[in-house]
C-alpha positions in Angstrom: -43.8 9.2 42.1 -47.5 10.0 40.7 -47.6 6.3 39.9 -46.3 4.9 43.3 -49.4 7.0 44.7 -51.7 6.1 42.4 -50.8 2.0 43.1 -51.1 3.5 46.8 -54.9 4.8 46.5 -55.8 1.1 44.6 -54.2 -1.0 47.6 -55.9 1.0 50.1 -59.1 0.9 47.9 -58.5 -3.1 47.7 -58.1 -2.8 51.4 -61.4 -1.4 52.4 -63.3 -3.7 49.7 -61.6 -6.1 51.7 -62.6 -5.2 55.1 -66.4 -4.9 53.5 -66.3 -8.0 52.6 -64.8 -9.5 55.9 -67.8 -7.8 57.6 -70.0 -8.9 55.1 -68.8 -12.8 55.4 -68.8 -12.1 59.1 -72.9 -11.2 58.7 -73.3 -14.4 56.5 -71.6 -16.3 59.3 -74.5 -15.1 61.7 -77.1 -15.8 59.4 -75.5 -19.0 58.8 -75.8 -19.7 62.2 -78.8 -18.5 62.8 -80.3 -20.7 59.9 -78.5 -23.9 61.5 -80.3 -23.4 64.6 -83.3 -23.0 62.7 -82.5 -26.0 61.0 -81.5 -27.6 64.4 -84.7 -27.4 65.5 -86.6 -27.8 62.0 -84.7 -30.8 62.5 -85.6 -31.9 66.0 -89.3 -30.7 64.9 -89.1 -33.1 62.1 -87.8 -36.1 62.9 -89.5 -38.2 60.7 -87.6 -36.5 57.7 -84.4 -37.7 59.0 -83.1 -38.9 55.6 -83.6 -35.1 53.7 -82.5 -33.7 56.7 -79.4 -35.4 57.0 -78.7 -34.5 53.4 -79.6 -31.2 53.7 -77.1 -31.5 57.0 -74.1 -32.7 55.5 -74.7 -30.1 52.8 -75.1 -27.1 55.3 -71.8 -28.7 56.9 -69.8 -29.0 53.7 -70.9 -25.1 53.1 -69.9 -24.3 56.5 -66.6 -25.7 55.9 -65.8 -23.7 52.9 -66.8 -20.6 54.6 -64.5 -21.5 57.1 -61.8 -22.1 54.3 -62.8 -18.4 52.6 -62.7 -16.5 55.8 -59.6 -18.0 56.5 -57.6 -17.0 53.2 -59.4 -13.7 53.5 -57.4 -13.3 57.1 -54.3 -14.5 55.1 -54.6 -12.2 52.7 -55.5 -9.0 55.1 -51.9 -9.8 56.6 -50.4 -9.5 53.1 -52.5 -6.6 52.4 -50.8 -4.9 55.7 -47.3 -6.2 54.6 -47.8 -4.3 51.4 -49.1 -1.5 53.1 -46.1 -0.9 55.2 -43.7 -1.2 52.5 -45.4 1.1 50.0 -45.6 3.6 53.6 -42.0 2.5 54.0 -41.5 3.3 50.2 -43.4 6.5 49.8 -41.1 8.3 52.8 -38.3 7.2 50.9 -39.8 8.7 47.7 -40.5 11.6 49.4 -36.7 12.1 50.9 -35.0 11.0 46.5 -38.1 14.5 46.0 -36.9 16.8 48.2 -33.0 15.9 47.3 -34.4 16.4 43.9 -35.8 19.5 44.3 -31.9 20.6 44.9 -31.0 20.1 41.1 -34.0 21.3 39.7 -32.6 24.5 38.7 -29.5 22.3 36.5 -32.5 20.7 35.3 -34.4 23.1 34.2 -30.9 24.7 32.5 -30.4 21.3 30.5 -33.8 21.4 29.9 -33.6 25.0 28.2 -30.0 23.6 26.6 -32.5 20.6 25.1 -34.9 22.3 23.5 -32.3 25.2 21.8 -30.9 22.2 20.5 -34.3 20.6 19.4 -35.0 24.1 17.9 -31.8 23.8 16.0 -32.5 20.3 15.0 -35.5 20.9 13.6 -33.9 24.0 11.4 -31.6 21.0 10.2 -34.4 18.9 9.5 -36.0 21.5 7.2 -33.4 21.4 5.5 -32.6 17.9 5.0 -36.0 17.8 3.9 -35.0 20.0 0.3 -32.8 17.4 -0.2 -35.0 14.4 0.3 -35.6 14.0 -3.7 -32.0 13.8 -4.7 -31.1 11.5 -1.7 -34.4 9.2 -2.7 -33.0 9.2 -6.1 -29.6 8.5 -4.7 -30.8 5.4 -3.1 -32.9 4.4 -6.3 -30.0 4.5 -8.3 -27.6 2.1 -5.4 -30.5 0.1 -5.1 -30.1 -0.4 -9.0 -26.4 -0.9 -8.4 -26.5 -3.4 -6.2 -29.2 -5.3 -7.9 -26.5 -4.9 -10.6 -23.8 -6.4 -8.7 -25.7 -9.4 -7.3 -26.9 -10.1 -10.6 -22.8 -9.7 -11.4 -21.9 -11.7 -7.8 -24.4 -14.6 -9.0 -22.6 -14.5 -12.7 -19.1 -15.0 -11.0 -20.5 -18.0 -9.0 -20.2 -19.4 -12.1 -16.2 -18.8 -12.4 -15.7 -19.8 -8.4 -13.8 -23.0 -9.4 -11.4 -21.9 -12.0 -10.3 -18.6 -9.8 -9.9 -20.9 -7.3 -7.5 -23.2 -9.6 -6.0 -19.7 -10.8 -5.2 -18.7 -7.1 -3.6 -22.0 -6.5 -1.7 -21.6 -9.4 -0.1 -17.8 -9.0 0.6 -19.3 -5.0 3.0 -21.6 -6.7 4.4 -19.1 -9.4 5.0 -17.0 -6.7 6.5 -19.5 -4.4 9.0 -20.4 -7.8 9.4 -16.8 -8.2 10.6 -16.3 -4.8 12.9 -19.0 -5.0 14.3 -17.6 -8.3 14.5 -13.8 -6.8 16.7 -15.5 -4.0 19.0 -17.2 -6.6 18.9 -13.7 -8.9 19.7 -11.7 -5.6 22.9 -13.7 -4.6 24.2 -13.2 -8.6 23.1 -9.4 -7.8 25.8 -8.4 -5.7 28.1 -9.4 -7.5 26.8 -7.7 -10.5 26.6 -4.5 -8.3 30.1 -4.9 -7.2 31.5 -5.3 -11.0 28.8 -2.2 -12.0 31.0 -0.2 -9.2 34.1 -1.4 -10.6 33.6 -0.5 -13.9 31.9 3.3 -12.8 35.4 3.8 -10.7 37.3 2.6 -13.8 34.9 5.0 -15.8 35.1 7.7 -13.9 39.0 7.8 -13.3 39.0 7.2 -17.7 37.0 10.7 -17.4 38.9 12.9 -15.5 42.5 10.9 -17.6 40.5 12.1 -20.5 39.5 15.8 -19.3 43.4 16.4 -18.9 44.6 15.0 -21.8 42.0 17.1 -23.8 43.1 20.2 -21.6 46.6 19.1 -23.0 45.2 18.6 -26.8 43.7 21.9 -26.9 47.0 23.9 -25.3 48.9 22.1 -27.9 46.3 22.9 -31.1 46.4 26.2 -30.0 50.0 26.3 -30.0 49.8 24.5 -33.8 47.3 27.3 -34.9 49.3 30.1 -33.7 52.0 28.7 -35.9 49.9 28.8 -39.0 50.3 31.6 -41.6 46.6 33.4 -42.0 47.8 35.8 -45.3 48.7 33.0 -48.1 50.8 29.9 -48.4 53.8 29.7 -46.8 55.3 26.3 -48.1 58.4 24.9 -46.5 59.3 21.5 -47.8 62.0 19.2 -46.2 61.6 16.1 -43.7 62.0 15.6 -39.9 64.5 13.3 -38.5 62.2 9.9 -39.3 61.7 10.7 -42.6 58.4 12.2 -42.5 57.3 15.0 -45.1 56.2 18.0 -43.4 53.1 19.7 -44.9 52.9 23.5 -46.2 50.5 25.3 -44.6 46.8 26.3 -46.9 45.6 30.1 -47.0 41.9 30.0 -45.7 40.8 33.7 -46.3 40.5 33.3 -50.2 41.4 32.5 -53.9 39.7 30.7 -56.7 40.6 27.6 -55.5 39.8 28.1 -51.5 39.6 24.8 -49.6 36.1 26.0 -47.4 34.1 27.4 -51.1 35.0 23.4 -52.9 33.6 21.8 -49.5 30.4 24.1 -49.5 30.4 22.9 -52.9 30.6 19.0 -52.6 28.8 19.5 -49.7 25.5 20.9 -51.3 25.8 20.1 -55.2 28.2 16.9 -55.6 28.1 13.8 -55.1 30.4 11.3 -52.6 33.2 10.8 -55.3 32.8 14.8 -55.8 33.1 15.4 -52.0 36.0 13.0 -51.6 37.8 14.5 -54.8 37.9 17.9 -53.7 39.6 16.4 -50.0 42.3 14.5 -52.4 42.8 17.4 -54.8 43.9 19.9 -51.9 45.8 16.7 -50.2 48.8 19.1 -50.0 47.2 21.3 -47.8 47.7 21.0 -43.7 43.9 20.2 -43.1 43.7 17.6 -45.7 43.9 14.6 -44.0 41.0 15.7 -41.6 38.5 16.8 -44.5 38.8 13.8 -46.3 37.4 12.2 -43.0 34.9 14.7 -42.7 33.7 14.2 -46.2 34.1 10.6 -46.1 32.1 11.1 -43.0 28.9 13.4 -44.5 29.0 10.8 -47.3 28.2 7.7 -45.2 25.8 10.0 -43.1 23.7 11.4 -46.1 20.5 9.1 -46.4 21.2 7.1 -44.0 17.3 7.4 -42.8 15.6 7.2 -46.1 12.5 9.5 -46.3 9.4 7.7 -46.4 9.9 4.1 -45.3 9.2 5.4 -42.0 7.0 8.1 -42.0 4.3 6.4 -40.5 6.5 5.2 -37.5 7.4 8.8 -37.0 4.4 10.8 -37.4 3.0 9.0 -34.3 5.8 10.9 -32.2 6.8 14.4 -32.0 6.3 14.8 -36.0 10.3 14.8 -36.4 11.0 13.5 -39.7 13.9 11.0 -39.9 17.1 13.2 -41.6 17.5 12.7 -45.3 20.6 13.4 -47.2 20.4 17.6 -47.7 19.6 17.8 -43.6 23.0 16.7 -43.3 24.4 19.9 -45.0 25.9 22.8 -43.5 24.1 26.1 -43.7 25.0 28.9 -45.8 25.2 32.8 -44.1 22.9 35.1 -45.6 26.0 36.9 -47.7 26.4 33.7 -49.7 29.4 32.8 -48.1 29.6 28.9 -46.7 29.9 28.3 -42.5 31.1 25.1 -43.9 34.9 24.2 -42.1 36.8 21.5 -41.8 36.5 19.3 -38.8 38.8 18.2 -36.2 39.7 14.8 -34.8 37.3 15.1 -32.1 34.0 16.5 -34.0 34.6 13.4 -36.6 34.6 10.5 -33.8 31.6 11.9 -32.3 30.5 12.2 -35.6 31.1 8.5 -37.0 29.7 7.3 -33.5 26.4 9.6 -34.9 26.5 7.7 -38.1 26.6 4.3 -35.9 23.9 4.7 -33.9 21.7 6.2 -36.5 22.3 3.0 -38.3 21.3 0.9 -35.6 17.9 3.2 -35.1 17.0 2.4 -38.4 17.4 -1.3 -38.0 15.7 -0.8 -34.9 13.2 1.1 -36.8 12.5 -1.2 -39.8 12.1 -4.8 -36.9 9.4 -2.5 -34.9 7.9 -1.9 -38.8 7.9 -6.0 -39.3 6.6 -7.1 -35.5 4.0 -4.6 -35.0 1.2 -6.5 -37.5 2.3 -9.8 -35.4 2.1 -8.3 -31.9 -1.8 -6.8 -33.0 -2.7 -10.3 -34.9 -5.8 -8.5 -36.1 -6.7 -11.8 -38.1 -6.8 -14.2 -35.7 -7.7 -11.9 -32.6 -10.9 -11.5 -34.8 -11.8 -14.5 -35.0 -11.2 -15.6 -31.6 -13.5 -13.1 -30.2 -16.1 -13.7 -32.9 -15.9 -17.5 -31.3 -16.1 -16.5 -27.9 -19.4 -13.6 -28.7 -21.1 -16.2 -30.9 -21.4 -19.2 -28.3 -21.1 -17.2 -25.0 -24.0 -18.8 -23.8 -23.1 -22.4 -24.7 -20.9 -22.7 -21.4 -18.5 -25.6 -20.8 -21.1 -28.6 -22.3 -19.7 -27.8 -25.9 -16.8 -29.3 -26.4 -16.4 -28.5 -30.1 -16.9 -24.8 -29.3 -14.5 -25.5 -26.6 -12.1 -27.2 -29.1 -12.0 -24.8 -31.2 -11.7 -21.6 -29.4 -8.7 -23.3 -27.7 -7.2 -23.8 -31.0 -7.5 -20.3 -32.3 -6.6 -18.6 -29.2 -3.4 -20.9 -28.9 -2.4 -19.9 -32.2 -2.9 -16.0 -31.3 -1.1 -16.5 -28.1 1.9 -18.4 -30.0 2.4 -15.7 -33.0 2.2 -12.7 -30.4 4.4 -14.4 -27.8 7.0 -15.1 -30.4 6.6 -11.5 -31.4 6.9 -10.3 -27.6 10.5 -11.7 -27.5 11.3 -9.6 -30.7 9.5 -7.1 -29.1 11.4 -7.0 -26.0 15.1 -7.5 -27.9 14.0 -4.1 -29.4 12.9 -2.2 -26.0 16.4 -3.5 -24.5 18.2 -2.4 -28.2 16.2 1.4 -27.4 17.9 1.8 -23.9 21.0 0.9 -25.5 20.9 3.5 -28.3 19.6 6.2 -25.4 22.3 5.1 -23.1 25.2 5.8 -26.3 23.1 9.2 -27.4 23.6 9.8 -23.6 27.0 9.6 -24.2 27.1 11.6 -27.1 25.5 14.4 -25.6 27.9 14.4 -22.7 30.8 14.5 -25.3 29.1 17.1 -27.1 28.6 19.4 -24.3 32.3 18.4 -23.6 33.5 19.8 -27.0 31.2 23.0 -26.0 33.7 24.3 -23.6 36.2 24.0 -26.3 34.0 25.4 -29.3 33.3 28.8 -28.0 35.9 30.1 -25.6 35.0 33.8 -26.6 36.1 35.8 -29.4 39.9 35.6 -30.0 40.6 38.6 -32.1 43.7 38.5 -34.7 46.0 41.2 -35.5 43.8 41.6 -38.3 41.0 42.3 -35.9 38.9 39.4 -36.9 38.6 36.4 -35.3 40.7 33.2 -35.3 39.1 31.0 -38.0 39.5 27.4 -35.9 36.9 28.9 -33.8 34.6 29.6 -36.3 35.3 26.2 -37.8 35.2 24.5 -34.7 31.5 26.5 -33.3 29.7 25.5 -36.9 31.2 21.3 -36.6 29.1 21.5 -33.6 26.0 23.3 -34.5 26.0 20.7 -36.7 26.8 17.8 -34.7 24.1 19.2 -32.3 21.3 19.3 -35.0 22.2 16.0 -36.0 22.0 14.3 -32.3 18.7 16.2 -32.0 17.1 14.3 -35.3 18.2 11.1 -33.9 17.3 11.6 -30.6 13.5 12.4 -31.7 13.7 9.3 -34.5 14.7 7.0 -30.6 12.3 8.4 -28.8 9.3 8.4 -31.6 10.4 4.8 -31.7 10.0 3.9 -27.8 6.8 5.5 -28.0 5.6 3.2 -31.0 6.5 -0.1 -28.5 5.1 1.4 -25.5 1.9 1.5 -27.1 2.5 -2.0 -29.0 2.6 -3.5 -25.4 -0.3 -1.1 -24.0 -2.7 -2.3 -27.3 -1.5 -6.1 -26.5 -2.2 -5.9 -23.1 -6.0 -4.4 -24.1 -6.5 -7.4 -26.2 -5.6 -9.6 -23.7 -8.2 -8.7 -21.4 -11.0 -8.0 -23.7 -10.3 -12.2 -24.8 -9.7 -13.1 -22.0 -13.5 -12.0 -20.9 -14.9 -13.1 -24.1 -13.7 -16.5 -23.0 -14.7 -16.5 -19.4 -18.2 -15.6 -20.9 -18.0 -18.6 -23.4 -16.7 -21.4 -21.1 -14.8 -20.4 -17.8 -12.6 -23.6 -18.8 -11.4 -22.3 -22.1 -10.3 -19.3 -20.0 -8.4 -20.8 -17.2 -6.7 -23.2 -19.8 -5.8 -19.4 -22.0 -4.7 -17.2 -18.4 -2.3 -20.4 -17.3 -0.4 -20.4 -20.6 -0.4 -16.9 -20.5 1.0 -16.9 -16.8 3.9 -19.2 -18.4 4.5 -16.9 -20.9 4.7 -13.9 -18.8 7.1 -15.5 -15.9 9.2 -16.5 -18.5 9.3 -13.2 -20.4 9.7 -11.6 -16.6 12.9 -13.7 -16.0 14.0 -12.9 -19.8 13.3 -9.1 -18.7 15.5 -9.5 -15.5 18.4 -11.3 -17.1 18.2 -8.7 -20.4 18.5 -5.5 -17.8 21.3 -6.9 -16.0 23.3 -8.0 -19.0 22.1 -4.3 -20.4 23.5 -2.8 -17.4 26.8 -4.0 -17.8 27.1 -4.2 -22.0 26.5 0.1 -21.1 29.3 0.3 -18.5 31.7 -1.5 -20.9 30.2 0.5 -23.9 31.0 3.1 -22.1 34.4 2.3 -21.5 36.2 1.5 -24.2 34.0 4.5 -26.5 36.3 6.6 -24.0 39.2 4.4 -24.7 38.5 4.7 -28.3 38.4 8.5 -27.9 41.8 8.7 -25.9 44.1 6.3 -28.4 
């Protein structure tokens, strides 16, 4: 508004310098024509200087006419001067109505205006103390300016490499289209996989609960067999059953010189395997005989079965869980002297000899991982393929001796070490195989649990029934034993986990010595390993499948087994 009045006070100023010089031209008009009737009669008087006079005529004339020509855009620009005056009067009234409807919300004003400058108050508060932390953001920003100098520096390096990423991309695009194609031919063979994996867990699963009843059964009847037995000496009744079959006498097991549980503790911790199986033949008269022969035949296969020493090493980089030598196999001794060993029943011995089987497939396991982990780290070779790559990293791809020869050495690393990777992946499939039949075993074991230690039974002697004791130590022991080769397993997974974590660290740490050396040598090295790795992926696929089901069958007929 203070401007609009201001621009008002100039026109009207430019307005009266206007009408002062109107008046003024008006006054020069007079005079004008005052001096041309001078000059009228100066020229009447002076008629003899016609010529000059005419000149000074036409000139006068020429002068009039652009006076004429001034006073008349003067007059045209008075009438635009009034124009302008009516619309600034026109303009200030309605200025002066938008001041007096303003003058209504003055008071909001004034409270946004108090609202402003709390918050301006507050702002600057902030401000102070944004400015404390000026130095660390500063430094902040001089250490991302760093960065990304950094990373352009980086962004102008893989510039470089823009042509084989490019040829890498359009490579994995049609490994992936191939892999798509063969996931749609492995997901039709799937469900029928899935549909025999069901068939077989029915099968499984009714073989369970056939088995659960006949052990139910097998106990009831042991039971009755042990009730039968005499517990104060030998009672020896000799005579045949209607096929022809000698029955056995029945063995004291509370004492004598020659008691059958003091020659087992016996074999069991001084003898050898033709003393342990002598003392089962020379009390082959007794009722137990036939089952400790197989338990001593059994503890004789068993004893130093994982030789101490050969894979120490392997071991100590698990739990530090020694692999069991021959006198960890032996039963313990209470602390009167007297031995906990027993004889073992049917039951406790197959769990047992399918004990002994596995842990003679972990060590097998064990002594492959020993051969294929120096292959699978190539320490040799890896070497010298990075020595390559560091020593001509600036040479590019203009070498091509360098180039030939870092292709050579890093084909023969990738060769030994994909040869070992199929070893290596036999052996990870062989480890879920073992864990799936320790799996097994512990479900048997706790199984044989329920069965072990029902609770005291108390004799009329007011002891307890010996089975029991016999049967609760068979299983402490079978326990211990699947513990020790349950560590030994998993030390062993643990070993090829990190055999495939240190292969895959060597992978990349060549593969960026090579992109360093010559981006060419690296696309050639990533390709082949892309073909090595989709196969080993397929191999992986068809290996779990065929692992799924060689389990479920495993399965199977180990409960078959158990049942005939």
């Amino acid at each position: 508004m203070k401007r609009l009045s201001d621009e008002i006070a100039a026109l009207k100023k430019q307005l009266d310098s206007n009408a002062q010089s109107k008046g003024s031209a008006n006054a020069e008009v007079k005079r004008l024509s005052d001096e041309n009737a001078a000059l009228k009669r100066q020229l009447d008087s002076n008629a003899q200087s016609k010529g000059s006079a005419n000149a000074e005529m036409k000139r006068l004339s020429d002068e009039n006419a652009a006076l004429k020509k001034q006073l008349d855009s003067n007059a045209q620009s008075k009438g635009s001067a009034d124009a302008e005056v009516k619309r600034l009067s026109d303009e200030n009234a309605a200025l002066k109505k938008q001041l007096e409807s303003n003058a209504q919300s003055k008071g909001s004003a004034d409270a946004e205006m108090k609202r402003l400058s709390d918050e301006i108050a507050a702002l600057k508060k902030q401000l102070d103390s944004n400015a404390q932390s000026k130095g660390s953001a500063n430094a902040e920003v001089k250490r991302l300016s760093d960065e990304n100098a950094a990373l352009k520096r980086q962004l102008d390096s893989n510039a470089q490499s823009k042509g084989s990423a490019n040829a890498e991309m359009k490579r994995l695009s049609d490994e992936n289209a191939a892999l798509k194609k063969q996931l749609d031919s492995n997901a039709q063979s799937k469900g029928s996989a899935d549909a025999e994996v069901k068939r077989l867990s029915d099968e499984n699963a009714a073989l369970k609960k056939q088995l659960k009843q006949l052990s139910k059964a097998k106990v009831v009847v042991e039971e009755k067999l042990r009730g039968n037995t005499s517990l104060g000496g030998v009672s020896s009744s000799h005579g045949s059953d209607g096929c022809g079959h000698s029955e056995k006498p029945n063995v004291s097991l509370s004492g004598g010189s020659l008691g059958f549980a003091e020659d087992l503790e016996s074999s069991f911790g001084l003898s050898g395997i033709k003393s342990e199986c002598g003392v089962a033949k020379r009390h082959s008269t007794a009722a137990r005989a036939p089952r400790a022969v197989s338990a001593c035949e059994e503890a004789a296969r068993v004893q130093g079965a994982l030789p101490e020493g050969e894979f120490d090493q392997l071991v100590a980089e698990g739990d530090d869980v020694h692999p069991m030598s021959g006198s960890e196999w032996e039963r313990d001794v209470d602390s009167d002297g007297a031995s906990t060993t027993q004889p073992m029943d049917d039951s406790h011995i197959q769990v047992l000899r399918g004990l002994r089987r596995i842990e003679r497939d972990v060590r097998r396991c064990c002594k492959v991982v020993s051969q294929i982990a120096p292959c699978i780290k190539e320490g040799r070779q890896f070497k010298r393929a990075m020595q390559l790559a560091e020593r001509h990293s600036e040479c590019g791809d203009g070498n091509y001796a360098v180039q030939r020869e870092l292709n050579e050495v890093a084909g023969n690393y990738k060769r030994r070490v994909r040869k070992a990777e199929q070893t290596w992946m036999r052996q990870w499939e062989a480890v879920r195989g073992l864990q799936s039949r320790l799996d097994d075993v512990d479900e048997e074991l706790s199984r044989l649990a329920e069965f072990s230690s029902p609770g005291p039974t108390a004799t009329p002697e007011g002891g307890l029934r010996p089975s029991l004791k016999e049967s609760a130590a068979a299983h402490d022991f079978l326990v211990g034993a699947h513990k020790k080769v349950s560590a030994t397993l998993r030390n062993v997974r643990g070993v090829l986990s990190e055999m495939q974590r240190q292969r895959r660290d060597r992978h990349e740490s060549l593969f960026a010595a090579l992109q360093r050396c010559s981006p060419s040598v690296a696309e050639a090295y990533v390709q082949e390993e892309g073909a090595s790795m989709g196969w080993l992926g397929n191999a992986a696929f068809s290996a779990s499948a065929i692992g799924m089901l060689c389990v479920a069958m495993g399965s199977m007929m180990y409960k078959r087994y158990e049942l005939n």
